[in-house]
VOGU-3710 file (C-alpha; in Angstrom, 3 decimals, decimal comma):
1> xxxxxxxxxx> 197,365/71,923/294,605  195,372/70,244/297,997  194,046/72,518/300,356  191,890/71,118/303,306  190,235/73,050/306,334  193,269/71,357/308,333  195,501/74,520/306,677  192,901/77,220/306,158  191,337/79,621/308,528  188,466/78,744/309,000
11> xxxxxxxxxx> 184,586/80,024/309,051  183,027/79,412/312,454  179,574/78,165/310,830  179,067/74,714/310,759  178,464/72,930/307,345  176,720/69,626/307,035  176,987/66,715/304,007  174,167/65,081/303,189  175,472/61,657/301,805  179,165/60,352/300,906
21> xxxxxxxxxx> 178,775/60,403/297,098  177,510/64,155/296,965  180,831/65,018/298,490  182,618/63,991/295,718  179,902/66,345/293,198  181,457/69,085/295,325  185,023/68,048/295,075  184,955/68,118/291,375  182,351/71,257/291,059  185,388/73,522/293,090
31> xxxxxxxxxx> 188,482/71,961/291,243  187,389/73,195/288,345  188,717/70,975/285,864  191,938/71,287/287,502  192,060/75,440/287,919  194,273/76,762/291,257  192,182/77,410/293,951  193,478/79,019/297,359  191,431/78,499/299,875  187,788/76,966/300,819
41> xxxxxxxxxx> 186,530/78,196/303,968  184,418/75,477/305,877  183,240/75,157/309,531  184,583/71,723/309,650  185,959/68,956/307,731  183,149/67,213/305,766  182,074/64,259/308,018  180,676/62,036/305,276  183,595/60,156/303,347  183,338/56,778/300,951
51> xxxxxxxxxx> 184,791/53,664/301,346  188,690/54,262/301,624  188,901/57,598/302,746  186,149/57,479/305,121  185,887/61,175/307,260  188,944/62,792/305,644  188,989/66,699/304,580  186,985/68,016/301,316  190,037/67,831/298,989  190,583/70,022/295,732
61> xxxxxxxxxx> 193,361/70,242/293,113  194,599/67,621/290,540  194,145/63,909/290,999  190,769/64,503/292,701  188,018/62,084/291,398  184,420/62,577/291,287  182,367/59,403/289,939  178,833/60,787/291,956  175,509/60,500/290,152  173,711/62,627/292,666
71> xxxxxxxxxx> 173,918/66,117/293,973  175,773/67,667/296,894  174,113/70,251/298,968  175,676/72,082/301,634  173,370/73,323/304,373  174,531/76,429/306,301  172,447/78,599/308,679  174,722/81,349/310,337  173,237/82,777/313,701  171,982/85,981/312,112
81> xxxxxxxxxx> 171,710/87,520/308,836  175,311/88,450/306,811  175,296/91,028/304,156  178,839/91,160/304,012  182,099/89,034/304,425  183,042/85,463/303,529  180,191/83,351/302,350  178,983/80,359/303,012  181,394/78,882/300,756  183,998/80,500/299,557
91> xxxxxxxxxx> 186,776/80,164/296,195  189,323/82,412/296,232  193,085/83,215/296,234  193,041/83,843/299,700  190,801/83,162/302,985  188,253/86,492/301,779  188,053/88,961/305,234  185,352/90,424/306,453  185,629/93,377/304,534  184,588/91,891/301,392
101> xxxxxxxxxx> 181,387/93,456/300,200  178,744/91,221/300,121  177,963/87,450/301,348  176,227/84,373/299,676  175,806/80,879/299,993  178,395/80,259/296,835  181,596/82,961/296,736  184,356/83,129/294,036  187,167/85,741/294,597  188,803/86,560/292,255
111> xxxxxxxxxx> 192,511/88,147/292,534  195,943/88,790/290,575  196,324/85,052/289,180  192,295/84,139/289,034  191,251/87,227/287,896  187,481/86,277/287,697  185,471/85,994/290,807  182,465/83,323/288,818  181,978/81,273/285,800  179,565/79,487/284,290
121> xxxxxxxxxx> 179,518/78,743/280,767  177,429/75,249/278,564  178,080/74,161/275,466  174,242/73,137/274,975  172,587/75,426/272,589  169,317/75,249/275,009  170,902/75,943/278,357  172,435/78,952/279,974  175,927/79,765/280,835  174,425/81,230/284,671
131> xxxxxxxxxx> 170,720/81,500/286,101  169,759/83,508/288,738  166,461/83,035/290,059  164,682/85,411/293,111  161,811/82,675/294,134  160,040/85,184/296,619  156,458/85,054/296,791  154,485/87,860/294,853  151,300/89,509/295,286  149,419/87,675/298,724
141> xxxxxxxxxx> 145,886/86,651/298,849  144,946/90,249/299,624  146,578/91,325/296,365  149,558/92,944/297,995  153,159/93,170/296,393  155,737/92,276/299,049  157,319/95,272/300,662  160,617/95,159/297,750  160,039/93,485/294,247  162,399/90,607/294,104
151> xxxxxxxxxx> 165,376/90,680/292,255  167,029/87,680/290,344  170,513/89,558/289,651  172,226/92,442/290,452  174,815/93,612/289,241  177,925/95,774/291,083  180,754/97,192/290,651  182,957/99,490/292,874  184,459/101,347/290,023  183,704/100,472/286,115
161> xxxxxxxxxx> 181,495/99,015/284,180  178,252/97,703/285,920  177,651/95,184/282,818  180,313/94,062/279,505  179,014/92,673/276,521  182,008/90,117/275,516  182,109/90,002/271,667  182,456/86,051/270,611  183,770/84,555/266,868  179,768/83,179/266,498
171> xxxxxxxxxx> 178,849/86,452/267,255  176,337/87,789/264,045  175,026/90,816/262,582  171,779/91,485/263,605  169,019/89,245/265,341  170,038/86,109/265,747  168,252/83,462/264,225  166,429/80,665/266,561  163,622/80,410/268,940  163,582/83,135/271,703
181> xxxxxxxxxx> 161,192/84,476/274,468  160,642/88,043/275,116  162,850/89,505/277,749  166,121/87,985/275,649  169,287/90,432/275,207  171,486/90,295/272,438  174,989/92,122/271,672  175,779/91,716/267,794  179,237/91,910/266,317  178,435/95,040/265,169
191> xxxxxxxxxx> 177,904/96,804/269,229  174,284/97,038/268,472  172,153/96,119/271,471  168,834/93,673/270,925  166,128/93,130/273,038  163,121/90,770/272,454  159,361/92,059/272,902  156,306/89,678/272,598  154,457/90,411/268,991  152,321/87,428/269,481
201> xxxxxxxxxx> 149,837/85,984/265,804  147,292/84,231/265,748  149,637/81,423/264,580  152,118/81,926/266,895  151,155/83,342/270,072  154,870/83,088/271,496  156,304/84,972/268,676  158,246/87,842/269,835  160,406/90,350/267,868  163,746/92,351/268,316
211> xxxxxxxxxx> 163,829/95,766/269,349  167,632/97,843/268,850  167,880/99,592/272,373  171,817/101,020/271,496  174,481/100,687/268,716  176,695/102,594/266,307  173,928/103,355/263,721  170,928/104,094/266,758  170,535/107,564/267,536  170,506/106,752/271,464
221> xxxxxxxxxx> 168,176/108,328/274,011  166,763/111,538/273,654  167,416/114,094/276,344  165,160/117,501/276,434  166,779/120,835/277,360  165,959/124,239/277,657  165,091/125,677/274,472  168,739/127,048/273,778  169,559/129,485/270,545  172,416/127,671/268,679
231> xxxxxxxxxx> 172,816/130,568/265,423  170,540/134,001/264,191  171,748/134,891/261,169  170,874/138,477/261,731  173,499/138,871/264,598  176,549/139,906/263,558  178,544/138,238/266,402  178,254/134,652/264,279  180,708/133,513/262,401  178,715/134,022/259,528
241> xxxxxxxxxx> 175,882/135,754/259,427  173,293/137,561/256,786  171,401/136,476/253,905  171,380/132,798/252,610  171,324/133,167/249,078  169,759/131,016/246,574  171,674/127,961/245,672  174,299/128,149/248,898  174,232/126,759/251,865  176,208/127,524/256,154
251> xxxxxxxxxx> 177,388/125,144/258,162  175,987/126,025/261,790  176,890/124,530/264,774  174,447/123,750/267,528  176,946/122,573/270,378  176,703/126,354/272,412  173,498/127,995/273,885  174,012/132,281/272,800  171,865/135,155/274,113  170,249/137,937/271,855
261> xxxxxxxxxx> 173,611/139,486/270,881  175,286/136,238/269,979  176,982/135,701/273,315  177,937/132,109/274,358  175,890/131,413/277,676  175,429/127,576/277,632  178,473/125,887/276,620  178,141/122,243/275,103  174,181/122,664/275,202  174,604/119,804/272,614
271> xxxxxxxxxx> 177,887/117,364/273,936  180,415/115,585/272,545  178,914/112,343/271,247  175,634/113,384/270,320  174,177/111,719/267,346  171,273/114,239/266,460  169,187/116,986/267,558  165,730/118,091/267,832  165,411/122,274/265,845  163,029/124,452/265,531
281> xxxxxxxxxx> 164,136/126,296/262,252  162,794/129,945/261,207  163,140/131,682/257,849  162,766/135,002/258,716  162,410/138,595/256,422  162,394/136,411/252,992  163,144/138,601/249,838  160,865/136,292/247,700  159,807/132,520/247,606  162,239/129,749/248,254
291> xxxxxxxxxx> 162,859/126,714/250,613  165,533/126,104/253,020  166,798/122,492/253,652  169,501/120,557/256,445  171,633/118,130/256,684  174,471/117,141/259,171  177,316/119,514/259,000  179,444/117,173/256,776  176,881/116,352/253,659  177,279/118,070/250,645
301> xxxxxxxxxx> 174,523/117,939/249,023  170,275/117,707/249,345  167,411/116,641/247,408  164,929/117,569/249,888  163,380/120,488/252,191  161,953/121,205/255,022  160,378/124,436/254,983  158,729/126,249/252,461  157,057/130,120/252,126  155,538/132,313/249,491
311> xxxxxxxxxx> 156,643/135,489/248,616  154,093/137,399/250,990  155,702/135,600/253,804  157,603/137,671/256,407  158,358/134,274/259,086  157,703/131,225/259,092  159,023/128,085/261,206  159,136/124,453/261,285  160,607/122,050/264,029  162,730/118,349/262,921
321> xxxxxxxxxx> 165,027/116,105/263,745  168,038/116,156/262,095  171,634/114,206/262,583  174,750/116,515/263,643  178,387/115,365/262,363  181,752/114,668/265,032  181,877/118,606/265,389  177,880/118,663/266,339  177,415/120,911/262,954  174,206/120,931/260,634
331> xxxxxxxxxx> 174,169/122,364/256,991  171,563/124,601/256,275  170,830/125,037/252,214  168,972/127,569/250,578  166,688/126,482/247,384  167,124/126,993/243,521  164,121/129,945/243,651  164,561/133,451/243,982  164,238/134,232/247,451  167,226/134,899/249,821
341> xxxxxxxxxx> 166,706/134,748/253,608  167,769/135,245/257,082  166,795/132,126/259,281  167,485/130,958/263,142  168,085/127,873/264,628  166,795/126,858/268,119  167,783/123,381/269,946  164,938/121,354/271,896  167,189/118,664/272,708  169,437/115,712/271,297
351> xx> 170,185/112,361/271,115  173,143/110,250/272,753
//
């Protein structure tokens, strides 16, 4: 498929060629190895042409040869600043109208038969499939930042996801191996997200390492709440409630916020999805000594604790972290001793 300014709206903005043989670099660059493109909006025909097609229109589509060794740039000033619209020049399925959302020097469209708008992919193991560069000037003489911090990419979407992580077959598990600078991001075949901070040796002042931001196994972000009562074992509303004897354990969920009397007044304190949540656990009124231990709702059994009292005890408390299964449950265990106890469990907050 041809298409030349001759049969395409055009752009009123003129656009100059700076040499014959740079044309050509431009020709090739927008066929994309032979991809349909619908339109190229131009001011005007180039005016540069080589030697047997001297002046004609910027041609794209099949057949189109490119033998340039030097680059094509394309200067275009427009009369005052465009944040939206057609850009300067522009790929797409159609002429792109002034509604589209934002301008640049370089557009790609995409639509129902080229459903991406840009791509840019190597096969060099050192180079980069894009690279977006913000080449403002910093801090001036006086020390001052400029009035906004430059930004190299931004990302935008009007409904969606902002940013996709494409799982590829050389995709690994884990850090991948090779030399990296800090600031590098890294999906894994697994989901888990990677991110490279400089840990600089004496050795190897470069050296950075991987930090997990997100993934299946992470517990996420923490969020804080208000201190919310998720189960009192002395309220008869629960479930369950009374004594945990020695050797038993209660599954207790922590998804609702309850008043004194056992009432639900924050539902999904703790939401779908969370991962874990921050307690404060009390054993309160103890018969005699013993420990009380927790797990996530779904693990049957312990070989730890987490508090402890002696028999002269009447309350005692201790705050952890602890994960929550699908149904945002923990299992609370009482120890092998003799005590039995009543105990409470407050949320702080959780993890998603």
């Amino acid at each position: 498929m041809t298409t030349s300014p001759e049969t395409t709206p055009a752009l009123t903005d003129e656009v100059t060629e700076e040499s014959s043989s740079r044309r050509h670099a431009l020709r090739a660059l927008l066929a994309g190895g032979g991809a349909a493109v619908g339109a190229v909006a131009f001011g005007k025909s180039a005016s540069a042409g080589t030697e047997g097609d001297a002046n004609d229109a910027l041609q794209l589509g099949e057949g189109v040869d490119n033998e340039s060794v030097t680059p094509t740039t394309l200067v275009h000033t427009p009369a005052l600043p465009r944040v939206d619209g057609p850009s300067s020049l522009s790929v797409a399925g159609g002429v792109p109208s002034d509604e589209f959302p934002f301008s640049a020097q370089v557009g790609g469209y995409g639509d129902d038969l080229v459903v991406h708008g840009l791509h840019g992919s190597t096969s060099n193991p050192n180079g980069f499939g894009a690279v977006a560069a913000n080449l403002a000037d910093g801090p001036d003489e006086s020390g001052e930042e400029p009035s906004a911090p430059p930004t190299a990419l931004a990302l935008a979407s009007v409904a969606g996801s902002h940013l996709r992580f494409v799982a590829l077959g050389s995709e690994v598990v884990g850090p991948p191996a090779g030399t990296h600078i800090a600031g590098d991001l890294y999906r894994d075949a697994e989901g888990t997200l990677w991110f490279t901070v400089p840990a600089p040796t004496e050795a190897e002042p470069l050296a950075v390492r991987y930090v997990k931001l997100a993934g299946t196994p992470a517990a996420g972000s923490f969020h804080a709440i208000n201190p919310q009562r998720a189960y009192d074992s002395r309220v008869d509303a629960y479930d369950e409630s009374g004594l945990l004897a020695p050797n038993t354990n209660r599954v207790i969920s922590v998804a609702d916020g309850h008043d004194g009397a056992g009432n639900v007044i924050a539902e999904n304190a703790v939401p779908m999805g969370a991962t874990a949540v921050q307690i404060n656990l009390t054993v309160a009124n103890p018969t005699a000594e013993n420990f009380l231990a927790v797990t996530d709702g779904t693990t049957a059994t312990t070989e730890t604790s987490v508090i402890n009292w002696g028999a002269d005890e009447l309350q005692i408390a201790n705050s952890i972290t602890i994960p929550v299964n699908a149904a945002r449950e923990i299992r609370v265990y009482c120890g092998d001793q003799t005590g039995s106890t009543q105990f409470i469990v407050d949320v702080f907050g959780y993890y998603l």
